[in-house]
N, CA, C and O atoms as a GROMACS GRO file, in nm:
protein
  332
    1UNK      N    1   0.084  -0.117   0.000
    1UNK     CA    2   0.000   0.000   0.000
    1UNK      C    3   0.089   0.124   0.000
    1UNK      O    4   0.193   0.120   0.065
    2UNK      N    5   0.054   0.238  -0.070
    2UNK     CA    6   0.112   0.337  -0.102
    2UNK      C    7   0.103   0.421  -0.015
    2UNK      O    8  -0.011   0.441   0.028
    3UNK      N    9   0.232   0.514   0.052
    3UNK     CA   10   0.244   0.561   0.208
    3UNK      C   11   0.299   0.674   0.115
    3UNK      O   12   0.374   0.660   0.019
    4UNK      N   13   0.229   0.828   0.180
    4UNK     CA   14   0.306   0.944   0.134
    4UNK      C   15   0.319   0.991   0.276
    4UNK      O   16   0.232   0.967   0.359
    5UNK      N   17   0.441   1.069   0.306
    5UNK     CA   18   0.426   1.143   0.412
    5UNK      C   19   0.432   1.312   0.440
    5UNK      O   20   0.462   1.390   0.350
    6UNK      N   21   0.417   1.333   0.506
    6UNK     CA   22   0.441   1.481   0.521
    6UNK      C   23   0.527   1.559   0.474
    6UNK      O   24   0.634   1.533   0.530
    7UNK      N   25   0.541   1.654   0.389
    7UNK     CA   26   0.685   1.759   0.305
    7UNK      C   27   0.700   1.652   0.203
    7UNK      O   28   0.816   1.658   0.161
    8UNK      N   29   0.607   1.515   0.120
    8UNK     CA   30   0.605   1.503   0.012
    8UNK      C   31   0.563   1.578  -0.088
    8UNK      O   32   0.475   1.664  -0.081
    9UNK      N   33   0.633   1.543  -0.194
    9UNK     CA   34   0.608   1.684  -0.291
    9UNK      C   35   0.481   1.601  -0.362
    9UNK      O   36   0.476   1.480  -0.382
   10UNK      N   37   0.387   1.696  -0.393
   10UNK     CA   38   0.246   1.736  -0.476
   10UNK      C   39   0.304   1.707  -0.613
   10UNK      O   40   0.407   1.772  -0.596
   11UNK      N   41   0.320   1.646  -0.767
   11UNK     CA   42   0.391   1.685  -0.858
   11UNK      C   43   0.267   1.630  -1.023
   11UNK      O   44   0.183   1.540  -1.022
   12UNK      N   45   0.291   1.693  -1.103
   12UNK     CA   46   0.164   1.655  -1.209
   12UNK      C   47   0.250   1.533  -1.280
   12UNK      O   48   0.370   1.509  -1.264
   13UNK      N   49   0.145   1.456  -1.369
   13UNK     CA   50   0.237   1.345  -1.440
   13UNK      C   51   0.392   1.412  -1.538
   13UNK      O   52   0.496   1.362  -1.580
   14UNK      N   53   0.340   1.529  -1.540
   14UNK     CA   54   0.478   1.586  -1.595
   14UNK      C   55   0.592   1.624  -1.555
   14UNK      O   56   0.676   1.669  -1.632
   15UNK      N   57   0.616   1.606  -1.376
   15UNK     CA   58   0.727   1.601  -1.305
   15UNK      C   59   0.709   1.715  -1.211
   15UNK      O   60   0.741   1.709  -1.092
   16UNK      N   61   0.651   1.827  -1.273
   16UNK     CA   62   0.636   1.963  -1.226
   16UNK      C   63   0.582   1.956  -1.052
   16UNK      O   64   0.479   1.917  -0.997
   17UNK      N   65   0.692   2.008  -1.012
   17UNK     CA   66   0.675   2.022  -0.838
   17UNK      C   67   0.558   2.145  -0.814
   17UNK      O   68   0.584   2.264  -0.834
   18UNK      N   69   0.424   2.095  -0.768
   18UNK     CA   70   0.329   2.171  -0.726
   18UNK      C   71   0.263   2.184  -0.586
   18UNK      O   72   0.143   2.202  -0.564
   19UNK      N   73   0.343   2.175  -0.514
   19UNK     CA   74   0.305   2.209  -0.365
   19UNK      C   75   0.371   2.055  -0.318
   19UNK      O   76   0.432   1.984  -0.398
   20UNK      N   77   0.347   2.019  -0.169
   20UNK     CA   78   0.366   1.946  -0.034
   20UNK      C   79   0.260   1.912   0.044
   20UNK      O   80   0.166   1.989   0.064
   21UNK      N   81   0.270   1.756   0.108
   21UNK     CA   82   0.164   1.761   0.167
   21UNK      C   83   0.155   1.802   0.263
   21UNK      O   84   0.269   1.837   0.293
   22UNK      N   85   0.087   1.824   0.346
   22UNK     CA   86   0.129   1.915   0.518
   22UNK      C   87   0.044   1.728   0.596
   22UNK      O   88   0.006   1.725   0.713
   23UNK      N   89   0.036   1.641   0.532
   23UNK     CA   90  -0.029   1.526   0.638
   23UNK      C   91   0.051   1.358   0.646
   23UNK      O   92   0.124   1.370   0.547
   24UNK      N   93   0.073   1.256   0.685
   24UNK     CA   94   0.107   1.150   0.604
   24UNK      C   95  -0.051   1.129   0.605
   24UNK      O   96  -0.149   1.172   0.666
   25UNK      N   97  -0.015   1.018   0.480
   25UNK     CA   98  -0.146   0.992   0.426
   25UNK      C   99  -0.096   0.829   0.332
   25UNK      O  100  -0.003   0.819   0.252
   26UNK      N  101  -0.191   0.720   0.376
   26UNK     CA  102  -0.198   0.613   0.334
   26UNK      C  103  -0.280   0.576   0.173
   26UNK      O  104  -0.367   0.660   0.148
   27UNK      N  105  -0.266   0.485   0.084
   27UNK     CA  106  -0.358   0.470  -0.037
   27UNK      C  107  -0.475   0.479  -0.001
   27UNK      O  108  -0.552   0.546  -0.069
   28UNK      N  109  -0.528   0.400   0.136
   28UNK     CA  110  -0.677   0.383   0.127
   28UNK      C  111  -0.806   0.462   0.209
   28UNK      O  112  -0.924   0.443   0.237
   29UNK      N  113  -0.685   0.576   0.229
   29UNK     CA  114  -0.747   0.651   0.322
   29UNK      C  115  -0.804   0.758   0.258
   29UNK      O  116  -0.779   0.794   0.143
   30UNK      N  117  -0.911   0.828   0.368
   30UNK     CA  118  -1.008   0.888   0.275
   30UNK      C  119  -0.957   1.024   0.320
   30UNK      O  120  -0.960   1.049   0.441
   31UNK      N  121  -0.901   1.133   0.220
   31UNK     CA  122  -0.881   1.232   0.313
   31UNK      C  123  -0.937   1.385   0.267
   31UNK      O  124  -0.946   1.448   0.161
   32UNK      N  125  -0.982   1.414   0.457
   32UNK     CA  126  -1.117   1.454   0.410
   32UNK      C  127  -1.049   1.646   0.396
   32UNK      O  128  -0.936   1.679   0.429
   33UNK      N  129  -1.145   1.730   0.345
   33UNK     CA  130  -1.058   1.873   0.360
   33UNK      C  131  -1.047   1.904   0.439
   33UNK      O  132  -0.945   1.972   0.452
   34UNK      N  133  -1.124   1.889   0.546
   34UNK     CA  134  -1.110   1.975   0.716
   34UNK      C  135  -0.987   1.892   0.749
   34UNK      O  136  -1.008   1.875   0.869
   35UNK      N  137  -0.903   1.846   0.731
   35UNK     CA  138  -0.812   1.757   0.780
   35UNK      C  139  -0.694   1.793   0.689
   35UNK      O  140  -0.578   1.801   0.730
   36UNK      N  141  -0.722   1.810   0.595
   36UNK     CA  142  -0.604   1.822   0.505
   36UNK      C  143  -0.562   1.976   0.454
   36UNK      O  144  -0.634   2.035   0.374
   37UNK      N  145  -0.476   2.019   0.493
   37UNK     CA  146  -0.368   2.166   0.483
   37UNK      C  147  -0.314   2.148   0.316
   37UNK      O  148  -0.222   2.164   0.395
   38UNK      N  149  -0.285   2.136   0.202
   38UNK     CA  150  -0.215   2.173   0.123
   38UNK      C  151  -0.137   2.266   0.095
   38UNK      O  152  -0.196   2.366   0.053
   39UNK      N  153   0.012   2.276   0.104
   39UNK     CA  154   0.101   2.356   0.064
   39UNK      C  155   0.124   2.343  -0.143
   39UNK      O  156   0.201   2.288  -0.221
   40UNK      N  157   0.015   2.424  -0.148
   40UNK     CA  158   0.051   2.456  -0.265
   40UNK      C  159   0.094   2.560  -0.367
   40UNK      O  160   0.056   2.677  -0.365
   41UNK      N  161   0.161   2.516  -0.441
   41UNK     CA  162   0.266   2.657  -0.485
   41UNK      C  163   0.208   2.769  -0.620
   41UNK      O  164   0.157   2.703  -0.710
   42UNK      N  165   0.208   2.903  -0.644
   42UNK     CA  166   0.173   2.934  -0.729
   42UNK      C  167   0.145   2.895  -0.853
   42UNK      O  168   0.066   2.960  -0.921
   43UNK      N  169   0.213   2.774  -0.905
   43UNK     CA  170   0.230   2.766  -1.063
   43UNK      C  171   0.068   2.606  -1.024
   43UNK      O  172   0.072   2.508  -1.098
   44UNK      N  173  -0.033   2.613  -0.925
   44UNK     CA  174  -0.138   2.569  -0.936
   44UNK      C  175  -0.271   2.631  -0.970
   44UNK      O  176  -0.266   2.751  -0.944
   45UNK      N  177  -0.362   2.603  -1.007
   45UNK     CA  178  -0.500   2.658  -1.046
   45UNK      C  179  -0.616   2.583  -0.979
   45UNK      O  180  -0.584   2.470  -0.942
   46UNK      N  181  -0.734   2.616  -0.955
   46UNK     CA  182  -0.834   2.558  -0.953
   46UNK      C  183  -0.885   2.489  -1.094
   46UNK      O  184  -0.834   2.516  -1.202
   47UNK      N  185  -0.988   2.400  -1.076
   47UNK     CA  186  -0.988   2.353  -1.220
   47UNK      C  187  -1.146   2.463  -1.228
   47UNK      O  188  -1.206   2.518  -1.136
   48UNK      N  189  -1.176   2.463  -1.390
   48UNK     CA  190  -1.289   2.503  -1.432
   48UNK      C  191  -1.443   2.472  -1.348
   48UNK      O  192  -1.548   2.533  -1.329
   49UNK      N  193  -1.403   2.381  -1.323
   49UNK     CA  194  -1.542   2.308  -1.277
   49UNK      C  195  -1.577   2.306  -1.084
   49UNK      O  196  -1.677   2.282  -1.016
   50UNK      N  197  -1.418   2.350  -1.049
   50UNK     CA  198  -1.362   2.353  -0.878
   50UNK      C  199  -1.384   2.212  -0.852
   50UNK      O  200  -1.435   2.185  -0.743
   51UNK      N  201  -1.352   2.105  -0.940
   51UNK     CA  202  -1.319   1.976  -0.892
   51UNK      C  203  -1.206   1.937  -0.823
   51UNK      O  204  -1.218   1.839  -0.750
   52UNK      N  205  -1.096   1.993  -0.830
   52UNK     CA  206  -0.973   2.024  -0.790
   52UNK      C  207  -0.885   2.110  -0.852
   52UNK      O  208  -0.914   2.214  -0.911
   53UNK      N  209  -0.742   2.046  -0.831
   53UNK     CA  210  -0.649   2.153  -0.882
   53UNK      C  211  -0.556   2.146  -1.046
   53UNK      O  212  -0.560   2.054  -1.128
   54UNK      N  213  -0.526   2.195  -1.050
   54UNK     CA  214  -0.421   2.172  -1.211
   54UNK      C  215  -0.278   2.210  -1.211
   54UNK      O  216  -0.249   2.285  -1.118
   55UNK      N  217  -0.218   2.190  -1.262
   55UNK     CA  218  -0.065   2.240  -1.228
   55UNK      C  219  -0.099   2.372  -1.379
   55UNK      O  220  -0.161   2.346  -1.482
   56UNK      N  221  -0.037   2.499  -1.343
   56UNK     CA  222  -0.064   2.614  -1.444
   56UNK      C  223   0.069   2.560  -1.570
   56UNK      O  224   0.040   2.600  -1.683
   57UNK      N  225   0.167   2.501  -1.565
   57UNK     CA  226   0.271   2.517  -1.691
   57UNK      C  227   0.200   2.414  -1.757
   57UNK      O  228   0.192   2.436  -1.878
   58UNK      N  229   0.134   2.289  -1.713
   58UNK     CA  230   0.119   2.190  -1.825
   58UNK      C  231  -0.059   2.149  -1.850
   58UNK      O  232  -0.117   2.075  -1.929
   59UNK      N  233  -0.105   2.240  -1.737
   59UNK     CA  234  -0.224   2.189  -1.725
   59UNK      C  235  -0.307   2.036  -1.672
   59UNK      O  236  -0.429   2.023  -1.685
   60UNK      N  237  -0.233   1.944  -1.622
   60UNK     CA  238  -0.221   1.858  -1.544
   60UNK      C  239  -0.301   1.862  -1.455
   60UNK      O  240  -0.321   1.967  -1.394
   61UNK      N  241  -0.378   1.722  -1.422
   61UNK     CA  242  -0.435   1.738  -1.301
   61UNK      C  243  -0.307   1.702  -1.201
   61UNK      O  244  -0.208   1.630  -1.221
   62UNK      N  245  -0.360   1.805  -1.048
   62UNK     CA  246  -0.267   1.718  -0.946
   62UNK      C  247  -0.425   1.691  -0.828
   62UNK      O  248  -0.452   1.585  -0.771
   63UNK      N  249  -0.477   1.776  -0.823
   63UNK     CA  250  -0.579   1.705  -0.679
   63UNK      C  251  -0.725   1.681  -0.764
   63UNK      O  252  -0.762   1.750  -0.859
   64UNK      N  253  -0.794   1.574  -0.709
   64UNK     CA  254  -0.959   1.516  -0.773
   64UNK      C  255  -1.007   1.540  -0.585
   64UNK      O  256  -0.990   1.481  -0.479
   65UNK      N  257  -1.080   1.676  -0.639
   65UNK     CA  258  -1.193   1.678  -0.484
   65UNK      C  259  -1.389   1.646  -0.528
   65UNK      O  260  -1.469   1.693  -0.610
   66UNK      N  261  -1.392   1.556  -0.435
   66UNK     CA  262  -1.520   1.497  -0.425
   66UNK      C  263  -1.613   1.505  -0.317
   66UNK      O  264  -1.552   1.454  -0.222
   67UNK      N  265  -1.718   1.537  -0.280
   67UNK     CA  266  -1.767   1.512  -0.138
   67UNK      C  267  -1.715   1.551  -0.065
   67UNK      O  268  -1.719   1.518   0.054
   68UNK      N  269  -1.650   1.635  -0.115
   68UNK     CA  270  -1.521   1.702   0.062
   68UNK      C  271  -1.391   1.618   0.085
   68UNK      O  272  -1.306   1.652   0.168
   69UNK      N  273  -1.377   1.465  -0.023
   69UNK     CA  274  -1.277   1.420  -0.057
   69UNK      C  275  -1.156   1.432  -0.130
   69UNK      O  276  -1.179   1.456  -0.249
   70UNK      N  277  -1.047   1.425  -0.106
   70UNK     CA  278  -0.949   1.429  -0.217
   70UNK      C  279  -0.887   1.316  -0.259
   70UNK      O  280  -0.912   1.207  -0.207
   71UNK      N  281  -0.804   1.331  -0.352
   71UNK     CA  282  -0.697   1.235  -0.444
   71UNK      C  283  -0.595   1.318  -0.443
   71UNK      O  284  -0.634   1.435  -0.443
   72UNK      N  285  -0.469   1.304  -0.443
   72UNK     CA  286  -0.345   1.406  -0.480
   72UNK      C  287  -0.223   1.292  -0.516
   72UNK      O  288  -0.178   1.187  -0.470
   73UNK      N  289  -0.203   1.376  -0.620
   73UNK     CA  290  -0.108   1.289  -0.709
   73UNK      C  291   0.063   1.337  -0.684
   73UNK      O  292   0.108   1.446  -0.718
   74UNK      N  293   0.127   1.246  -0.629
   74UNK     CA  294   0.249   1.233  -0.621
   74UNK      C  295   0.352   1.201  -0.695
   74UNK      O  296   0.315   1.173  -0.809
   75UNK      N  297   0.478   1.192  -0.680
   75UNK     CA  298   0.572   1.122  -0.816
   75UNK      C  299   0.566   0.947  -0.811
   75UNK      O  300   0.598   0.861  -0.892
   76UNK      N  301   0.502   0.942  -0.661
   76UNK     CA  302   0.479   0.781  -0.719
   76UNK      C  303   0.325   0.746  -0.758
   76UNK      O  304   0.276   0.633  -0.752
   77UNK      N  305   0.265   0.849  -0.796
   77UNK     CA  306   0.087   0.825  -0.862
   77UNK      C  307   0.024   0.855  -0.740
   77UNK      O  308   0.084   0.885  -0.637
   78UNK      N  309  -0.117   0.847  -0.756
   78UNK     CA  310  -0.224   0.902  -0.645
   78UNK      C  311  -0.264   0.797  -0.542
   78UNK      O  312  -0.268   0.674  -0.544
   79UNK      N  313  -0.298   0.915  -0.429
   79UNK     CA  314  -0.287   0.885  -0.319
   79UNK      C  315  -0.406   0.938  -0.235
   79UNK      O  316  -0.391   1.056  -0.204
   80UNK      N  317  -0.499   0.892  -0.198
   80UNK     CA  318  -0.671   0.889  -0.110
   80UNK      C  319  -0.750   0.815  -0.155
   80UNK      O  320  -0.722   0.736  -0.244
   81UNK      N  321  -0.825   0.823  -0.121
   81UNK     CA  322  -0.971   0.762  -0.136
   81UNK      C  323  -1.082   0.828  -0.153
   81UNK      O  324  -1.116   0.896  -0.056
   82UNK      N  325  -1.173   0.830  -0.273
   82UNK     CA  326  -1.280   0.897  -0.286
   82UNK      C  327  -1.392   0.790  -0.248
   82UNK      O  328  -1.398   0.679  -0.300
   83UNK      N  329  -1.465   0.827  -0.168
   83UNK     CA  330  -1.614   0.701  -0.143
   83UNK      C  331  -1.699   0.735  -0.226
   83UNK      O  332  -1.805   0.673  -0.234
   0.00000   0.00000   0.00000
């Protein structure tokens, strides 16, 4: 199971460093926003729709928010649980 921890870097499939997580956080865990801090860095956007976030140079998703859930994608692939 896929373990990120805290001051892991946020990054889009294109490598691009877009924030840190401020939590550890396990694959199957659900993590919710009141819980979760994101350090994220200018070169991010909201998406069109405020589903989550995008990285601004490549347009990339990096976070899928659902229900007050997230996904956030790391350099080793994504990491939460959406129910």
């Amino acid at each position: 199971m896929l373990t990120a921890v805290k001051g892991e870097k946020i990054v889009c499939s294109s490598g691009h460093v877009c924030g840190e997580l401020d939590v550890d956080v396990q694959d199957g865990d659900v993590i919710a926003s009141s819980m979760l801090q994101l350090k994220l860095f200018e070169r991010v956007d909201l998406t069109p729709d405020s589903d989550g976030h995008v990285c601004r140079a490549c347009n990339e998703r990096i976070t899928v928010v659902r229900n007050g859930a997230y996904r956030i994608h790391t350099a080793r692939g994504w990491i939460g649980h959406i129910p």
